[in-house]
N, C-alpha and C positions, 0 to 999 in steps of 0.2 A: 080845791085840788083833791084828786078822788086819793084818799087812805091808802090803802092797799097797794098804788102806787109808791106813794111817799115809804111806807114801811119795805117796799123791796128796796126801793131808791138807797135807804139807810143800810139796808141789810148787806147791798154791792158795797156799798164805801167800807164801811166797817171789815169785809172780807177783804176787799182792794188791801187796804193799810195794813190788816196784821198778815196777811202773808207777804206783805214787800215790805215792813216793816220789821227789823231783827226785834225780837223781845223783850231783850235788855234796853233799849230805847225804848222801845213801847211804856215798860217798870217803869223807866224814869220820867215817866212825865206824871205818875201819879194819878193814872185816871181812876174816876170810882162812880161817874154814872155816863150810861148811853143811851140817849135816848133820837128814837125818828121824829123828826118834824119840818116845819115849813118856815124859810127863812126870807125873808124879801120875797117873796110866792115864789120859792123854790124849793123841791125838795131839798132835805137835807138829813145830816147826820152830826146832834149837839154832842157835845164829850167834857164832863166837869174836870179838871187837869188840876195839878198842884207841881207845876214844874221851877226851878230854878230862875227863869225869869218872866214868866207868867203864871199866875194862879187865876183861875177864872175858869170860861168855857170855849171852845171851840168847836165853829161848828163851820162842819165842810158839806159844802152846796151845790148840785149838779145844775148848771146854768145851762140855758139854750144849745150853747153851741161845744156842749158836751165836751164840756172843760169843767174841772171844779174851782169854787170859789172857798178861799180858807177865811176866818175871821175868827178875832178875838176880841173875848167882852169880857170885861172887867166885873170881879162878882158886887163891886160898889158902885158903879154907876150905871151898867149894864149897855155903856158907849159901845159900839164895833168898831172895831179897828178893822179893814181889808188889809191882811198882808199878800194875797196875791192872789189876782179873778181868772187866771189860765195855767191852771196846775192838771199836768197829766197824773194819772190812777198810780202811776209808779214814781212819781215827784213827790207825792203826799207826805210820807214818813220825813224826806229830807225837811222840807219848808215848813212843815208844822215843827220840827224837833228843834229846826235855827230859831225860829219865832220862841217858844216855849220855854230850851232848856239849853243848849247847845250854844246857842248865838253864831255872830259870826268870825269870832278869833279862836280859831282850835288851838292855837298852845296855850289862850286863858283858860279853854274848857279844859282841857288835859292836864295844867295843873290845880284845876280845881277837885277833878275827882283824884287825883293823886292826893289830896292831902284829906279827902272823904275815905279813900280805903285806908290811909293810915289812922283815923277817926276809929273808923271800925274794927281794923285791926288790934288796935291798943283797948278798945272797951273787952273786946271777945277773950285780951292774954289777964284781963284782971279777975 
């Protein structure tokens, strides 16, 4: 697969996500490397993550039919998981963030950072 391809391929995803992506989601998933490459001969776009319910990587895949492909791999066995092979450019944020960090019960997530900012809050008054 010609290079140059694949690195713009990444560079669209990457741009896709953070501007439909709000930031403070973005924060929470802990990302700390991005890198372009080729996933099942697909371009793609990997993303090392440290979220709440996956730690590993994520890599989202521009397939044929110009849908993306989202997967998660496990930093120990390096297994894929497909959580979903027809995600529009403005889906991406939600289905990586339910997959990752969020899940799929918003009143578990919501009390769960509820008791993260009291966490912080009480470190910050000591």
């Amino acid at each position: 697969m010609n290079e140059e391809y694949v690195m713009q391929t990444a560079q669209t995803i990457r741009q896709q996500l953070w501007s439909m992506t709000p930031f403070s989601i973005l924060m929470s998933w802990g990302i700390t490397q991005l890198v372009a490459t080729t996933f099942r001969n697909l371009p793609a776009l990997r993303m090392k993550v440290n979220g709440r319910l996956h730690s590993g990587y994520v890599i989202i895949a521009l397939n044929g039919s110009d849908y993306y492909e989202v997967y998660l791999l496990k930093q120990k066995d390096g297994e894929a998981e497909c959580v979903h092979n027809e995600v529009c450019f403005d889906e991406l944020g939600d289905i990586i963030d339910c997959a990752i960090e969020s899940g799929t019960d918003k009143e578990e997530y919501d009390r769960f950072c509820s008791r993260q900012i009291a966490v912080l809050v009480k470190a910050q008054s000591v």
